[in-house]
Residue, then its C-alpha position, 0 to 999 in steps of 0.5 A: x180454614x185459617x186466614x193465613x192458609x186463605x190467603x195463601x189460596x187466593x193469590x196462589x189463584x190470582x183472585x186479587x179481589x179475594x185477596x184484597x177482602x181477607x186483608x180488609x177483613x183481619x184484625x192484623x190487616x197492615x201486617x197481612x198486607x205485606x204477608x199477601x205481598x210478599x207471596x205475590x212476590x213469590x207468585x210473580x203476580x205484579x196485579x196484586x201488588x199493584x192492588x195492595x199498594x195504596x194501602x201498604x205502610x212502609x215496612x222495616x223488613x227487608x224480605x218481600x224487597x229481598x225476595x223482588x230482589x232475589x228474583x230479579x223482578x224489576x219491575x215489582x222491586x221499583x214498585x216496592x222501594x218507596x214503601x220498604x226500608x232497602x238498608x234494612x237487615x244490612x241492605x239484604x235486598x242488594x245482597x241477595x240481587x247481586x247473588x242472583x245476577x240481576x244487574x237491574x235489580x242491582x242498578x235499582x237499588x244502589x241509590x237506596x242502599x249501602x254497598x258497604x253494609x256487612x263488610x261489603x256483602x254484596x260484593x262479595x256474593x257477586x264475586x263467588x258467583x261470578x257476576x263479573x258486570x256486577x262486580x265492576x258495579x260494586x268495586x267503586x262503591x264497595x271495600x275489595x279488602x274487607x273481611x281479608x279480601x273475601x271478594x277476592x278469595x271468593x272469586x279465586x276459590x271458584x275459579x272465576x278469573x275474570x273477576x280475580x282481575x278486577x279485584x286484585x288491583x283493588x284488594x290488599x296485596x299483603x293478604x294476597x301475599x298471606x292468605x289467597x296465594x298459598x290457598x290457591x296453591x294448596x288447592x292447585x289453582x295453578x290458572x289463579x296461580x299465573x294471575x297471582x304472579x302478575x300481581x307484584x305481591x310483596x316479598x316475592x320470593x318468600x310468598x311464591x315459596x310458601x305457595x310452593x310448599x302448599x302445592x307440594x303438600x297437595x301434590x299439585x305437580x302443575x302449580x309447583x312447575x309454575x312456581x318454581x322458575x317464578x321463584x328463582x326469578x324472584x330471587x329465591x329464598x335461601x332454603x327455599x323447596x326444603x319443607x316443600x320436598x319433605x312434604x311431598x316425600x312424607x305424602x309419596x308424591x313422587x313427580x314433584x320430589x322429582x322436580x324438585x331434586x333439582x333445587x334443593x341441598x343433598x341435605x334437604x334430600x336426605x331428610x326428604x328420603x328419610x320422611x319417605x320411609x317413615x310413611x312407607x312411601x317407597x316409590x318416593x324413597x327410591x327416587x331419592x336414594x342417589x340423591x341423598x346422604x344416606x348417614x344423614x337420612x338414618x339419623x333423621x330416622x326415628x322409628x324403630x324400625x326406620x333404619x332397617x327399612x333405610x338399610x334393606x331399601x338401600x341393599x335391595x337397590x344396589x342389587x338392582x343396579x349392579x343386574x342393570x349394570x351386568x345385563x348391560x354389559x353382557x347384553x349382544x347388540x341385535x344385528x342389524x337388518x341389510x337392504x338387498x343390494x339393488x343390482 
């Protein structure tokens, strides 16, 4: 059996003799010494370590620290700070303790690493994982805006609100602005959404209108019904809903044409209407019909078939009017049910 495999054996066994007279006994000692280490990390067998201690030299790898770490092994991590190098590998150790949700683990390491390390790493996987109390550890010691606010997106991403409240006031509002409010819009993240509006993001208008457009491509009617009373509020952009109702036409999403009806030119309907029938999103194009320039919607046809379809659609629509219309007309109220008189 190779000494490797040995090893493995005897602290898989929890023969800490054993162990401790293979490592005494390999050419390599120093170096099987931390191998031995870092399986009793795995193992959690602290007896062990305790044994190999007196005769570890400090280690420039990052991984048996890491693995303590990453296991929120407290106890064999404090143990193992003096004879490992904590900064290695961009302090890996605190990275993989914030991941894990260890705040101990945490708390023990930062007086030995760099919270900044790999653009503020560590904060960042506290932050995707939703280690709200590890986050609020890091922030002071951390750099929210690195990478693009990537604490921030991370933690809007997986919808954890919490921590999108800690960070915001620490993060750049200009990526906010840019980069995280229309992702969130995109992905009809309308809780993170509500949040976001709070914040006073630069140039409101603008930025709630292009998380608008995002939500109305993806067909988030909730997000888009957030949006646009806190655009108008904001002070809305001129054109503002245009490109939004396009692409909602374009993609057949038929509610949110609907609502935004309302807020945009006929000119903007007439393009919308013209898009509906491009992507043979019917529905959607009869919605827009009355609310449309139907020259203007034909001459933004370019498919060759386009304005035929625009021209059947309209026919076959008027039809069904003008039998609503008739059957109203000539409909006989349904008489109505008297109470006998009470004599």
């Amino acid at each position: 059996m190779k000494e490797r495999e040995k090893l493995e054996e005897a602290v898989k066994a929890g023969d800490v003799a054993r162990v401790l007279k293979i490592v005494a006994a390999s050419p390599i000692s120093s170096r099987l010494a931390w191998e031995a280490v870092q399986e009793a990390v795995e193992a959690n067998n602290e007896d062990i370590i305790d044994a190999l201690l007196p005769s570890l030299l400090p280690t420039q790898s990052a991984f048996p620290l890491a693995v303590a770490a990453s296991g929120g092994q407290v106890s064999i991590l404090r143990k193992l700070i003096p004879v490992s190098s904590p900064r290695a590998d961009e302090s890996l150790a605190l990275s993989w303790a914030a991941r894990s949700g260890s705040v101990e683990a945490v708390e023990a390491l930062l007086p030995f690493t760099d919270p900044l390390a790999s653009d503020s790493n560590a904060l960042v996987h506290a932050a995707r994982e939703g280690h709200a109390e590890i986050v609020a550890l890091l922030i002071p010691l951390s750099d929210p805006k690195a990478n693009g606010n990537r604490a921030l997106w991370e933690a809007a991403t997986h919808g954890h609100l919490n921590i999108v409240k800690l960070l915001l006031p620490v993060s750049s509002a200009i990526v906010c602005a840019m980069s995280i409010l229309p992702d969130a819009a995109a992905r009809g993240a309308t809780d993170v959404i509500k949040i976001l509006l709070k914040a006073k993001l630069p140039d409101a208008g603008d930025t709630y209108a292009t998380g608008l457009d995002a939500a109305a491509t993806n067909g988030h009617l909730d997000t888009v019904n957030v949006l646009i009373p806190a655009i108008i509020k904001a002070g809305a952009p001129r054109g503002f809903g245009n490109k939004a109702i396009y692409e909602a036409a374009r993609a057949g999403h038929t509610r949110i044409v609907e609502r935004l009806i309302g807020v945009v030119s006929q000119s903007a309907c007439s393009h919308a209407l013209a898009a509906a029938i491009q992507g043979d999103k019917q529905e959607t194009a009869i919605a827009l019909l009355e609310h449309a320039d139907h020259a203007e919607a034909e001459r933004a046809l370019y498919l060759p078939d386009g304005k035929s379809r625009l021209t059947k659609l309209i026919a076959e629509h008027q039809a069904t009017q003008a039998r609503k219309h008739l059957a109203d007309q000539t409909s006989v109220p349904a008489l109505k049910r008297h109470r006998p008189a009470r004599i």
